[in-house]
C-alpha positions in Angstrom: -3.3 -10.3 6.1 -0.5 -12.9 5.6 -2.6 -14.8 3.4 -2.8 -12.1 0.7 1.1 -11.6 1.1 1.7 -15.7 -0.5 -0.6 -14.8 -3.5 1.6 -12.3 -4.8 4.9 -12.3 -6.7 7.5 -9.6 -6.8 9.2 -8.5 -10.2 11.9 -7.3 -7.7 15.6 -8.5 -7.7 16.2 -6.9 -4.3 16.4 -9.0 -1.5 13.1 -8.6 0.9 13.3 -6.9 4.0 13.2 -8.9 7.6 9.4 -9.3 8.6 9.1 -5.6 11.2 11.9 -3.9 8.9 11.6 -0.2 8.5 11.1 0.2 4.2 9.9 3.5 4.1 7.4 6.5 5.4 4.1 7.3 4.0 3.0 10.7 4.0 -0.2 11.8 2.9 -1.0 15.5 2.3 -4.7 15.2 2.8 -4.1 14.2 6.0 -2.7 16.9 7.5 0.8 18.7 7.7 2.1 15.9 10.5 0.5 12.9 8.5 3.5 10.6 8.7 3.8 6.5 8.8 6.6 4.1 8.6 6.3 1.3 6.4 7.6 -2.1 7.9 8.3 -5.1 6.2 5.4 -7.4 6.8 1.9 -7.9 7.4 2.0 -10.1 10.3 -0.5 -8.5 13.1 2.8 -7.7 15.4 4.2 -5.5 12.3 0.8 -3.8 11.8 0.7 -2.6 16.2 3.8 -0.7 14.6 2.8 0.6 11.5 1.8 0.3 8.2 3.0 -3.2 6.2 4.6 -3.7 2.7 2.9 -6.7 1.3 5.3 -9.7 0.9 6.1 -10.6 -2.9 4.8 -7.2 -4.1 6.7 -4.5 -5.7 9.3 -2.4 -4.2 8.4 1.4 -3.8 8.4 3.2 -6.5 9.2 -0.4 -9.0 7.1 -1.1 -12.3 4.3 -3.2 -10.6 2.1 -2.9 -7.5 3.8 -1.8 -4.3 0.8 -3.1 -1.4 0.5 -1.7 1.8 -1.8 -2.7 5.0 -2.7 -0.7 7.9 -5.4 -1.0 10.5 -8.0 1.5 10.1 -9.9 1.5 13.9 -10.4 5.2 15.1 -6.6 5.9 15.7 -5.3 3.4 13.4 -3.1 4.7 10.6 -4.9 4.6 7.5 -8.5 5.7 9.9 -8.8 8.6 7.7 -8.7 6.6 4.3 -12.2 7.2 3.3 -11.0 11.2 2.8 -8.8 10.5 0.4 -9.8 11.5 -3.8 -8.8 10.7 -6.9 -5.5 12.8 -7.7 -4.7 13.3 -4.0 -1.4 12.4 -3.5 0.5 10.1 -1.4 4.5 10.3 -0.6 6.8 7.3 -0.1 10.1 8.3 1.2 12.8 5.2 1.3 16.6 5.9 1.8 17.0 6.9 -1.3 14.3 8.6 -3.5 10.8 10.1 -3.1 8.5 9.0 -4.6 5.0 10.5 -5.3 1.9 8.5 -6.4 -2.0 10.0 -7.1 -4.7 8.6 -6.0 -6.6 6.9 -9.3 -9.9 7.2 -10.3 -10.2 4.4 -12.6 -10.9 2.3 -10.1 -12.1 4.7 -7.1 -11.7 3.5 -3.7 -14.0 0.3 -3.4 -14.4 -2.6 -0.9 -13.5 -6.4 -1.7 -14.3 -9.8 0.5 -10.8 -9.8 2.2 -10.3 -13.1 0.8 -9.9 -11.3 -2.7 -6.6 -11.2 -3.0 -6.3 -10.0 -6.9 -5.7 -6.6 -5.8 -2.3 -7.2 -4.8 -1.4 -8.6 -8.2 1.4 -7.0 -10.2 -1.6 -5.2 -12.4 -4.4 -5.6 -9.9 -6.9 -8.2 -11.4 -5.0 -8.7 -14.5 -2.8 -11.9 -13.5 -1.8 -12.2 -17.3 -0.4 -9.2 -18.0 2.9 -7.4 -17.8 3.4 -4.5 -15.2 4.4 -1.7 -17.3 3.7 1.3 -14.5 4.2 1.4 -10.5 1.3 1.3 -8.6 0.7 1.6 -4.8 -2.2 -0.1 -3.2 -3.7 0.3 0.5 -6.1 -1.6 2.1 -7.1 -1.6 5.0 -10.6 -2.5 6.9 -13.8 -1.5 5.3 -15.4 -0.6 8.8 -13.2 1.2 11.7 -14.2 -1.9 13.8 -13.3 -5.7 12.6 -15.0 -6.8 9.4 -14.7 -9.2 6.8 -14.2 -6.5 3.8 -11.2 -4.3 2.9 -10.9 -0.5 1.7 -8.8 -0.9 -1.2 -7.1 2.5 -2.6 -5.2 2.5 -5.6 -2.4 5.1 -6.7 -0.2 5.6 -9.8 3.6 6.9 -9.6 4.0 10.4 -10.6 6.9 11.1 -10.1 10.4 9.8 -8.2 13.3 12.2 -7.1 16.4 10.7 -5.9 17.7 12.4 -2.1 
C-alpha cells in the first residue's frame, strides 16, 4: 500500500525508478520451474494489476538494508502461493546486472501484521534505531486470498550476489 511506501527511507544513492518501472524478476524455486515475476517500481494498485511492487524508500535489491516487495495474493495473484514457502527456501532477484539469492528466515517465520504496521519495511524491520548491516528482502502481501485488513509478511536474508 502507498502508505507503507512514505514510512520508509532508502540508504540508496541511486536514483528511484518511475512508479510501473520494470526493477527486477523474482523467481522462487518452491514455486515451480516457471515461477517468474517482474518487479515494478511502485505499489500503487495500477503497478500491482502488473506485477509485484518494490516499496518506495526501501533498499535497492540486493543493498545493505530491507529491499520490500508487494504483491496481491487472491487465487491467481502472484505471491497466492506465499503460505508454501519455509525457512531456508530460496528466492531469486534478477536486475540487469547481478543475481541475487536470498533464504527465507526463520527468525522471524512468516507471520501476519494489522496492515497499518508499517515497521516491517524499516531498514532492520522493527528496529528504527539501528544500522542496516545485511540485505534483507521482505514480501507482503494479503493475509487472506480475498481482501482483508492483515498482511503475510515474509522475510529473507541475502546469500549470495553474482554479477551477469
Amino acid at each position: 500500500r502507498e502508505e507503507w511506501a512514505s514510512t520508509t527511507s532508502s540508504s540508496s544513492e541511486q536514483e528511484p525508478a518511475a512508479s510501473g518501472e520494470p526493477v527486477a524478476l523474482l523467481r522462487i524455486p518452491a514455486f515451480g520451474p516457471d515461477y517468474e515475476q517482474p518487479i515494478l517500481a511502485g505499489t500503487d494498485a495500477e503497478t500491482l494489476t502488473r506485477g509485484l511492487g518494490w516499496y518506495a524508500g526501501t533498499a535497492a535489491p540486493g543493498e545493505v538494508g530491507n529491499f520490500a516487495v508487494a504483491g496481491r495474493r487472491g487465487v491467481t495473484g502472484p505471491l497466492a502461493p506465499i503460505g508454501r514457502l519455509a525457512s531456508g527456501d530460496e528466492i531469486v532477484v534478477e536486475t540487469g546486472d547481478a543475481v541475487h539469492t536470498y533464504a527465507v528466515s526463520d527468525d522471524p517465520a512468516p507471520f501476519t501484521v494489522a496492515e497499518t504496521d508499517t515497521w516491517v519495511l524499516q531498514p532492520v524491520p522493527g528496529r528504527p534505531e539501528i544500522q542496516p548491516t545485511e540485505a534483507l528482502l521482505t514480501l507482503t502481501t494479503g493475509q487472506e486470498l480475498v481482501r482483508s485488513p492483515e498482511r503475510l509478511v515474509v522475510f529473507a536474508t541475502l546469500v549470495s550476489s553474482q554479477p551477469k
